[in-house]
N, C-alpha and C positions, 0 to 999 in steps of 0.2 A: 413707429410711434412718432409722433407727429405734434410738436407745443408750437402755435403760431400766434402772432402780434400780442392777441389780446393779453396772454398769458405768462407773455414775458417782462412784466412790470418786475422791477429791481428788486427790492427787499423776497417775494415768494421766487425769481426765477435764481438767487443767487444760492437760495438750498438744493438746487436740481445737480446733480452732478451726472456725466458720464465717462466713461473708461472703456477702452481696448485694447490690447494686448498682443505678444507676439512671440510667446511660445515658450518662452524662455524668463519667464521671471518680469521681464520689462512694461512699461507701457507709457500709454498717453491719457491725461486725463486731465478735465479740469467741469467749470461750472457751464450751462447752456447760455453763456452770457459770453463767456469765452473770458473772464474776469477769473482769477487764480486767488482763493482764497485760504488754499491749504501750501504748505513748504512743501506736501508730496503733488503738488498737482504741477504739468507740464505735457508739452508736448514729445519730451523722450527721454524718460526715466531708465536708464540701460546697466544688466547686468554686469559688472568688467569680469566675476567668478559667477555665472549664472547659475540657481537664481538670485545670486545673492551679490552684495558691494553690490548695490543699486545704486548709480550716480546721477541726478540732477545735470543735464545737458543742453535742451532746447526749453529754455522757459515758455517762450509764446513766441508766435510771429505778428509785431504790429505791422496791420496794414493800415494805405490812408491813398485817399486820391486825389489827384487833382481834376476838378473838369471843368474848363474855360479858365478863366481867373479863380475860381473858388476853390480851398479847401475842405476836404472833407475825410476825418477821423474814423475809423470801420474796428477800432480797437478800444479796447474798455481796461483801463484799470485801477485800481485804487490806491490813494497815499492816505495816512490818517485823516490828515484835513483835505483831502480833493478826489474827484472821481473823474476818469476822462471817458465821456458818454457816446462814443458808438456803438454801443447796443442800441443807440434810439434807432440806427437804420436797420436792425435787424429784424428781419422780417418774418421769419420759422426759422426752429430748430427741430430735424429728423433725425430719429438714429434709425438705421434700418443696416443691420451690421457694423458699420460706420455712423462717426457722425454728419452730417451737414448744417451747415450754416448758410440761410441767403440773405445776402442785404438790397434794399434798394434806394440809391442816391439818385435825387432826380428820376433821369431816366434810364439810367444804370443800374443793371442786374448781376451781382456779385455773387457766384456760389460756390462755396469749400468746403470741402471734403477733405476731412485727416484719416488716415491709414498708417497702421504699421503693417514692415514687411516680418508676414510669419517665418520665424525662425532665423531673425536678424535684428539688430538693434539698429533699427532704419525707420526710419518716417518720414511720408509722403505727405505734401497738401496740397492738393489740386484743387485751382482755382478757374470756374467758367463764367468767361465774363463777357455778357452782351451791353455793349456801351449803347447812350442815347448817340443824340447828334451833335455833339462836341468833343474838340481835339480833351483827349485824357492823358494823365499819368497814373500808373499806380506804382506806390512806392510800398517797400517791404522791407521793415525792420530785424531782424533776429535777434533774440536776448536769451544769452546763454550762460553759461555757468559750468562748473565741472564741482561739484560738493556734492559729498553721501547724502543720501535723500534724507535722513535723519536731522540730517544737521543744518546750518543754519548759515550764509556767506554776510552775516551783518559787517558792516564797517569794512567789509575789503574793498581793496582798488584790486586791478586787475592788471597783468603783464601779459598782451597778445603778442604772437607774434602769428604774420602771417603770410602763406605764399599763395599769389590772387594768380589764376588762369583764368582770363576773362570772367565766367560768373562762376566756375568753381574754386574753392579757396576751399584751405587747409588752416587750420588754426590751433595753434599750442598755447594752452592757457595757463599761466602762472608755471608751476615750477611739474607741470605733467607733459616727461617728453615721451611718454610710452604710448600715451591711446590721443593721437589725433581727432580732433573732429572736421569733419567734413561737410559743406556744406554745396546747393549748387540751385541755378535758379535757371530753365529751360529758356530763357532768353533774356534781352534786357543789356543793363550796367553794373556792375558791383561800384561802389566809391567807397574806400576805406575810411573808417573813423578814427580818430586816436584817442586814448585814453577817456572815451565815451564811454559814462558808468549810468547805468539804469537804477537811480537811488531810491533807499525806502520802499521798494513794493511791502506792501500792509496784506498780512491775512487773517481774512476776520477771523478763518476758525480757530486757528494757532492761540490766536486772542484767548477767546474761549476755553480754551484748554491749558491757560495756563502759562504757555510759550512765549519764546520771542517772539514776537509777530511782522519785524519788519528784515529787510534783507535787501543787498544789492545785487547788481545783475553786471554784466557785459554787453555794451551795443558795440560790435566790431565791427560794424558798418552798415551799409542799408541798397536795397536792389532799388533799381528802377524800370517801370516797363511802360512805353508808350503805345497809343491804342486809339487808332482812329477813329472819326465818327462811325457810328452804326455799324463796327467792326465787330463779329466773335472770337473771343481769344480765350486761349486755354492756356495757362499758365501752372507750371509743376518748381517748388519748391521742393527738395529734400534735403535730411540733415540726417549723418550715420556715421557709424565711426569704418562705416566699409568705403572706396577708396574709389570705387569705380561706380561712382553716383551720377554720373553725367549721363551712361548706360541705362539710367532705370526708367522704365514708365510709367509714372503714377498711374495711369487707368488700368495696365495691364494687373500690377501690385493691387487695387480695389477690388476690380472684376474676378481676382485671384482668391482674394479673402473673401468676397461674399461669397463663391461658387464654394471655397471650402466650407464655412460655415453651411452653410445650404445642404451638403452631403451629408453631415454630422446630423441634422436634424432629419434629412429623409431616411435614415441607414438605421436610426432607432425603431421607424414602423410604429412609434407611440400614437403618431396623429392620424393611424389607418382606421383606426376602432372608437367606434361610438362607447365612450362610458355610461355620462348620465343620461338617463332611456326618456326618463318622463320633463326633459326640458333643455328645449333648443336653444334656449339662450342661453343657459349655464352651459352646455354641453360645449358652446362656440365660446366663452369664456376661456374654458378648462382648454381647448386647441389652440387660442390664443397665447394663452398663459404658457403654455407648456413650453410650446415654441422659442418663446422668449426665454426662458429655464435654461432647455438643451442649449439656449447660442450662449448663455451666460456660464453653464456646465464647462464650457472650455477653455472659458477664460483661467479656468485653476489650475488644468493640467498643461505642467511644463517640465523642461526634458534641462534635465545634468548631466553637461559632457559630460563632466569627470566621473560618474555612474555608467555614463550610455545608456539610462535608462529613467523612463518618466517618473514627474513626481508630483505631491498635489500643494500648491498654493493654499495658504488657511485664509486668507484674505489680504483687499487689496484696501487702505495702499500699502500697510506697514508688515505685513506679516510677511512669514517665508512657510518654507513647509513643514508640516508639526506632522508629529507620526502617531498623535491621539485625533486630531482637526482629519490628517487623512483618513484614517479607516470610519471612524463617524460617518465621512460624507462619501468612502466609498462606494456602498451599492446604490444613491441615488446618481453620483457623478459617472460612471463608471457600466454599473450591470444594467441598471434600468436601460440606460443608452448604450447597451450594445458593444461597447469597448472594452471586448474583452481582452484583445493582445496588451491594451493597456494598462487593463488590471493586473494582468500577470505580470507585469512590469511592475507596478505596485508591489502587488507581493513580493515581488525581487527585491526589492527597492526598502520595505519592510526590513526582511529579514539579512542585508545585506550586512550589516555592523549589530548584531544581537551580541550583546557582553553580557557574562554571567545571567542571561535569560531576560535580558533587557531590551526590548526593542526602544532604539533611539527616538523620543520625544520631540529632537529635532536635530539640525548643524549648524555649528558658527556659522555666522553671515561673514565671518575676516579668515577663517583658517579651513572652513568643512570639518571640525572636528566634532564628533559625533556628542551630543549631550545626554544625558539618562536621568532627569527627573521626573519619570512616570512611574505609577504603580499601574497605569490600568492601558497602557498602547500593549503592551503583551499579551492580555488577556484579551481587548479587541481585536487583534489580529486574527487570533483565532476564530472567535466569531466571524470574523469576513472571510476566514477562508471557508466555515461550514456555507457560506452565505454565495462565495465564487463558485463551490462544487455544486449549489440547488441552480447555476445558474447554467453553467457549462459542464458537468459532472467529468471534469477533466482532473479524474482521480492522479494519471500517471502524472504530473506536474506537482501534485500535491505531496503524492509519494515522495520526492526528489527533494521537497524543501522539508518532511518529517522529521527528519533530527533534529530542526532548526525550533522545532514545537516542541519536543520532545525536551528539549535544552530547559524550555519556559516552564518547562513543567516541575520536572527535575530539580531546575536551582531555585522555583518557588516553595517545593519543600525541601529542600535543605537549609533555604535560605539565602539572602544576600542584602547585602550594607555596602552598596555602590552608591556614592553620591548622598549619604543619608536617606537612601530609599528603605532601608530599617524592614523588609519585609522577610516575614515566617511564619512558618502555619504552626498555630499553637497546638498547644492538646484538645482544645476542643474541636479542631480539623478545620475553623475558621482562620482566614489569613490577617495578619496585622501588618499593619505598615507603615511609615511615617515617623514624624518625632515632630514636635510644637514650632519647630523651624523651617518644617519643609512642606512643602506644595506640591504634592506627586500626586494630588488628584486632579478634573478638570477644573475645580474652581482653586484654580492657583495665582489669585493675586499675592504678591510679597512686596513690600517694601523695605528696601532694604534687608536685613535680616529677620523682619516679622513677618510672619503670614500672616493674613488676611484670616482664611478660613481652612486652618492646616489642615483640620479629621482625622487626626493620625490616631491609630487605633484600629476598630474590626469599624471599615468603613460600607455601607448596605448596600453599594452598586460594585464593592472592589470584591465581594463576597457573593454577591449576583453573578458575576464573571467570571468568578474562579469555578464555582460550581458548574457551569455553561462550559466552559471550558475543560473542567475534566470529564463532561461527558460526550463531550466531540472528541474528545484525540482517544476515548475508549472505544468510540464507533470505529472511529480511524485506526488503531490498533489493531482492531477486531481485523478487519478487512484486510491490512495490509501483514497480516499474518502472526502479529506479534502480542498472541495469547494473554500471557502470565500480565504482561504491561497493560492491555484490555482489563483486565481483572481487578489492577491493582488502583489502577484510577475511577473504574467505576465503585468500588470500594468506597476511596478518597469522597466522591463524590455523595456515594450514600449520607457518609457519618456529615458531611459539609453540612447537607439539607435537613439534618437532623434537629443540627445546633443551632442552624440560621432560624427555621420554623421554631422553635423554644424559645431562641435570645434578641428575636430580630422584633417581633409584635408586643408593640407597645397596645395594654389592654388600655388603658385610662384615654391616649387619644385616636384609639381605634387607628393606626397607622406603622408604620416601619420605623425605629430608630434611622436616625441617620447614620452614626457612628454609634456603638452600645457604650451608653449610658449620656446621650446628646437628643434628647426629645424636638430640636426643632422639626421642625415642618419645611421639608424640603421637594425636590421631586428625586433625588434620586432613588426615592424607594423604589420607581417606576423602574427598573432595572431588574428587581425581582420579577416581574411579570412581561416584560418585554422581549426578553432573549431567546434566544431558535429554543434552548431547556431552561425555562424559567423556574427559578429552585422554590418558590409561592405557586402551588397550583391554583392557576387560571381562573377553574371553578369553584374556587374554595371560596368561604364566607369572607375570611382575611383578605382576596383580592377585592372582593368589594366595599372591603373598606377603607381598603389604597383608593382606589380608583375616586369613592365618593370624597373624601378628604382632597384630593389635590385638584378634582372638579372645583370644590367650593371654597378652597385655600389659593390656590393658586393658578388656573387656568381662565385664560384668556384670549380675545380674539386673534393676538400677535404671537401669542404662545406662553410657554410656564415660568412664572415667578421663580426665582433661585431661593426665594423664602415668602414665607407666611407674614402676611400683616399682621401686626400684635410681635411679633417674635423682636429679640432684643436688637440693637443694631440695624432694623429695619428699612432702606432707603428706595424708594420708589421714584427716583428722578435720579438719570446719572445726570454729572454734572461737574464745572469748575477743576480745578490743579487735578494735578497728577496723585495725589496723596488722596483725592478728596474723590477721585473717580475711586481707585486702586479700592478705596475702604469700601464703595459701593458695587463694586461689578457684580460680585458674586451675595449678595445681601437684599433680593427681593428687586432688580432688575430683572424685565423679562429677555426671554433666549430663546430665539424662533425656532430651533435645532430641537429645543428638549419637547416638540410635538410628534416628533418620530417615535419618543418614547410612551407617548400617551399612545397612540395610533396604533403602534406594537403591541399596547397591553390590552387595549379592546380585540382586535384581531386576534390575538391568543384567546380570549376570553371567549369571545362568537365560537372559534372553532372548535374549544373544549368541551362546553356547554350541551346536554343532551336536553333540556329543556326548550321545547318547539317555540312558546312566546317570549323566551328568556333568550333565545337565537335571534329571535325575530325581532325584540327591539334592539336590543347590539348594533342587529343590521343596522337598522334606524339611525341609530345613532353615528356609528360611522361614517356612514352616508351623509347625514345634517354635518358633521364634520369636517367632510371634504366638500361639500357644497361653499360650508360656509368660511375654509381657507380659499378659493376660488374666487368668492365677491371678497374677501381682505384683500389678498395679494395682485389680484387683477386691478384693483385700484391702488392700492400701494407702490407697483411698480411702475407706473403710468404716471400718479402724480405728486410723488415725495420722495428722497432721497436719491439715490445713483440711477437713472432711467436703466432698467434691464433686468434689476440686479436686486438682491436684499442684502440689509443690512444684519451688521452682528449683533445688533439685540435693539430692546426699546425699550421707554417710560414705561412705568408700569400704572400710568393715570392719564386720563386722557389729557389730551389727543394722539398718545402714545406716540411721542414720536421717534423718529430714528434714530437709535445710536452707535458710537463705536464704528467698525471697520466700513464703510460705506457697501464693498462687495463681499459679501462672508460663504466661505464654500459650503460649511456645514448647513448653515438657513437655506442657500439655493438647493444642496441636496435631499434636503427632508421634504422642504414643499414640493419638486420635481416628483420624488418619488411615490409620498402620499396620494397627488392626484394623479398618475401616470398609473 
C-alpha cells in the first residue's frame, strides 16, 4: 500500500497511523508523517516482562542533512505553538510489511525502512541514500526515554550516563541500572551531548482524550555520516536492549520479516480459491483485503516466556491479552489461517490458571497475576474448543484438557463468588451473575466503582453460552465415555432452553430481553442464534424477529450498535475525557467484531431452513453482506486510520469514523474470517 505526495498534506496524513511488531508484546509505531501524536507511538516500545511493562525507549530518530552549505530538516514534529516541517520533502509512504519512507532533497534520495527484530526488542532503520552532486552530511539524532507506555516523562530532566565505542554506546538512563539501552549506527561519528533534553513534544491525540499531552525526551547525542557526491550509501541505525547490535544486518532482519510474513499468508491457502464467482473485481478486492488481514492476524499473536506458550494481544497500542478478546478472535486469527499448533497453545494458554471454573479474563501488566472478572471467557472457551475440533478433529488433546471443562461446568452449578462474579444457576436452570458493581460481561466499562452497564442478573448472551456450552461437553462426554455426566448436562441443557424460550421473548418489542426484565435493544441477543447450538431455533418465527430488529435498530455498514437510538443514555460519537468515553463505549457506539455475530446468525438460519426460496434469499443476503464488508474495509483500510489494520470500534453517524484501539484483534478477526 502505497500514499504518495499528493496525499500527504498535514492535517488528513496525521490521522494515518502504522504499526509492526515483534512477537512478543512490543513494537514501533507512529503517524505516515513520521510526527508522534500519541505517548504510545515510537519507534521501540519493548516488553521488560513480555507482553507486558511495555516501556517507551526510542522515540523517533531526527534525521537532517547537510548538502553544500544548506541545511535541510527530513524530521517532523510538533510543539503547541510550532511544527518543524520535513514532511514537506516526503515524498511516499509504503507499508508493504514494513514501512518506508522516501524523501527527496534537491537531488537527494533518502529511503527508510523501520523493522523490528521478531522475537527481540530490536529495531532496525535502514537508510538508502543516493546523493545528488554535492559534498553531504547526514546527521542523526535519537530521542529516547525509558517511562511505561502509559505514562507520561513531563517536566523530567534526564541523568545519562554513557560508555561510547566509536558508534556503538550503551546508555543508562536515570536511576535504570538493570536494562541498558543500546544503540549503534553502521558508520560515521557518535558526538556526545550533555544534559540535551527534547522539550514539550505535544500529542494531538492525548489532547483529545483528555490527557496530558506534552512530555520531555533525551537527546544523548547525535551520529554523523558523510557522503560523497553522486555516492550510494546504505546506512543502518539500530537501537535494542540486546548488546551485540553491531552484529546485526538491517537488510537481513527486513528480508527476514517480510519472507516470514509472506509464509503465514501463503500457508493459509485462503488466496488459492476464487469465492466471489460472478465479479472480478470484488473477487480481486476480497484477495487483496484478505492478504492484508492474515499479515495483520500476527501482529496479535505473541509468546510468554514465563508460559512458553503463545498468547493473543486484544489490541494495539494499549491492550494486553484478555481471555474474552482472545477466544472472540480465535477462529478468525488462528483456524481460518491454518495455525493450528498455535491454537493449541491458546488452549493451553486458556485453561492454564482456571480458579473455581474461571478462566482468567486477563494478567497484571506489573506482577502476571491472573485476574477473573469474566462471567462469559469460560463459557467461550468452550465454544472454541467445539470450534478447534470442526477444524483439526484432534479429539485426543481435547480429551487431556476435559477436566479442565468439566471444572467450568461443575462450579457453574454449584456456584461461585470470586471477584464478585456472583454466578449460579437458579431454579429455573438459567444462570445469574454479577452484582450492580461489576462488569463481568463484554461491555465492561467501570469507573471507578460504577459500572457503566453492569447486566447483572440472567444476562441473554451469558445464557446463550451456557446452554451451548452444556451441549458440547454432553457430545464430549458422550464420546469420551463418561455416560451418566452425557446425561446430566444434556438434561441441564434441555430445562436451560426451556426457560430462556418462555422468559427471554419480549412480545411487545418482538426481540430478546437483554438481561430479564432490561428491554433495551441491544445485539446481544444475537448470541442466541449465533452459537455452534443456538438455544432460539434458527428457523423459528422468534429468530426472525431478532434478526429483523437489530437489522433496522442497529446494523450498519462498520458494524452493530451496542444500543438502539431512542433507548436512554444513547451516545453515538465517542468522544472527549476518560469519564466521558468510559460512559459511551458500550451505549450505542458501533463494534466491528459484533458482525461475526450477525453473520453466524444468518448462517445458522440458511442452513436450518427447509424452505427453498427462504434458503435462497439468506443466500442472498449473506452474500450482499460479505460483498458489501469487502468495498467498507477495502477502503477503510487503505485510507483511514492504522494502514493494515482495523480499529476497535466507530461513530455510529457518519462519516463514521475510527475509534478507540487503532489495531483491534477481534475486528481484524471477524472481517478475516467472514470474507475468507
Amino acid at each position: 500500500m502505497k500514499v504518495t505526495k499528493e496525499n500527504l498534506k498535514l492535517e488528513k496524513a496525521l490521522e494515518r497511523e502504522w504499526l509492526i511488531t515483534n512477537g512478543l508484546g512490543g513494537f514501533a509505531s507512529s503517524t505516515i508523517l513520521g510526527i508522534n501524536t500519541r505517548k504510545y507511538h515510537g519507534l521501540l516500545i519493548a516488553p521488560l516482562t513480555p507482553p507486558a511493562r511495555r516501556f517507551l525507549i526510542l522515540s523517533k530518530l531526527d534525521e537532517s542533512i547537510k548538502i553544500g552549505q544548506d541545511n535541510y530538516i527530513l524530521y517532523s514534529n510538533i510543539g503547541e505553538n510550532f511544527i518543524s516541517k520535513g514532511y514537506e520533502y516526503l515524498e511516499s509512504f509504503e507499508f508493504d510489511y514494513v514501512p518506508t519512507f522516501t524523501y527527496k532533497v534537491k537531488n537527494t534520495t533518502i529511503k527508510k525502512t523501520i523493522c523490528m527484530e521478531y522475537g527481540k526488542n530490536t529495531v532496525c532503520i535502514n537508510y538508502k541514500v543516493q546523493n545528488g552532486m554535492d559534498y553531504a552530511t547526514m546527521t542523526f539524532a535519537p530521542i529516547i526515554n525509558f517511562r511505561d507506555f502509559h505514562s507520561m516523562s513531563t517536566n523530567w530532566s534526564f541523568n545519562v550516563r554513557q560508555n561510547i565505542n566509536k558508534t556503538k554506546v550503551k546508555i543508562i538512563l536515570n536511576s535504570n541500572s538493570q536494562t541498558p539501552i543500546y544503540m549503534n549506527l553502521s558508520e560515521g561519528k557518535y558526538i556526545e551531548h550533555k544534559q540535551d533534553t527534547f522539550k514539550n513534544m505535544f500529542y494531538i491525540e492525548e489532547q483529545k482524550r483528555g490527557f496530558e499531552p506534552e512530555e520531555n525526551h533525551c537527546v544523548p547525542g547525535r551520529y554523523e555520516v558523510k557522503i560523497a557526491p553522486n555516492e550510494y550509501k546504505e546506512i543502518t541505525f539500530v537501537c535494542s536492549f540486546e548488546d551485540n547490535i553491531d552484529e546485526i544486518n538491517a537488510d537481513t532482519i527486513i528480508n527476514q520479516e517480510k519472507e516470514r510474513k509472506s509464509k503465514i499468508i501463503d500457508e493459509t491457502g485462503l488466496n488459492e480459491k476464487n469465492y466471489i464467482q460472478n465479479d472480478e473485481n470484488i473477487e480481486k478486492k476480497r484477495k487483496e483485503l484478505l492478504k492484508i488481514l492474515i499479515n495483520s492476524s500476527d501482529d496479535f499473536i505473541v509468546y510468554r516466556p514465563s508460559f512458553s506458550l503463545h498468547t493473543i494481544i486484544a489490541g494495539y497500542h494499549w491492550f494486553l491479552d484478555w481471555g474474552r478478546d482472545s477466544l472472540i478472535s480465535f477462529e478468525g486469527l488462528l483456524l481460518k489461517t491454518q495455525r493450528f499448533e498455535i491454537a493449541k497453545e491458546i488452549l493451553k494458554t486458556m485453561t492454564r490458571d482456571i480458579k473455581y471454573g474461571l478462566v482468567p479474563n486477563g494478567y497484571s501488566g506489573f506482577d502476571n497475576r491472573p485476574l477473573y472478572n469474566s462471567v462469559d471467557a469460560s463459557l467461550l472457551l468452550i465454544e472454541q474448543v467445539e470450534k478447534y475440533l470442526r477444524y483439526t478433529e484432534d479429539y485426543s488433546f481435547i480429551e487431556d484438557i476435559y477436566p479442565k471443562l468439566e471444572n467450568i461446568i461443575e462450579n457453574y452449578i454449584t456456584g461461585i463468588d470470586v471477584d464478585d462474579n456472583n454466578i449460579y444457576l437458579d431454579t429455573d436452570f438459567l444462570l445469574v451473575s454479577g452484582t450492580e458493581n461489576t462488569q463481568n460481561t463484554w461491555m465492561d466499562a467501570k469507573i471507578g466503582n460504577y459500572a457503566v452497564t453492569p447486566r447483572n442478573g440472567k444476562a441473554v448472551e451469558v445464557n446463550s453460552m451456557w446452554y451451548n456450552a452444556l451441549i458440547i461437553m454432553s457430545n464430549l462426554a458422550l464420546r469420551f465415555g463418561y455416560l451418566s455426566q452425557s446425561r446430566k448436562y444434556k438434561q441441564l441443557a434441555r430445562r436451560c432452553k426451556i426457560s430462556f424460550e418462555e422468559k427471554f421473548y419480549n412480545k411487545k418489542r418482538k426481540c430478546l430481553y437483554d438481561c430479564l426484565g432490561d428491554s433495551k435493544i441491544r445485539p446481544n441477543q444475537l448470541f442466541a442464534l449465533s452459537l455452534s447450538h443456538p438455544v432460539i431455533e434458527p428457523n423459528s418465527d422468534i429468530a426472525k424477529d431478532i434478526i429483523n430488529v437489530v437489522e433496522k435498530k442497529l446494523l450498519n455498514s462498520y458494524g452493530l450498535k451496542t444500543l438502539a437510538k431512542g433507548e436512554d443514555n444513547y451516545v453515538e460519537i465517542y468522544e472527549g475525557d476518560t469519564k466521558k468515553r468510559d460512559m459511551s463505549y458500550h451505549q450505542g457506539i458501533t463494534w466491528v467484531w459484533l458482525f461475526g455475530l450477525y453473520y453466524d446468525a444468518l448462517k445458522n438460519m440458511e442452513s436450518m431452513t427447509k424452505r427453498k426460496k427462504e434458503k435462497q434469499e439468506l443466500q442472498e443476503k449473506i452474500e450482499n453482506f460479505r460483498i458489501n464488508l469487502i468495498k467498507v474495509f477495502e477502503k477503510e483500510i487503505n485510507e483511514r486510520g492504522c494502514i493494515g489494520s482495523i480499529s476497535e470500534m466507530f461513530d455510529s453517524v457518519k462519516p463514521y469514523l475510527p475509534k478507540g484501539a487503532v489495531c483491534q484483534a477481534w475486528s481484524v478477526a471477524e472481517i478475516l474470517r467472514i470474507i475468507s
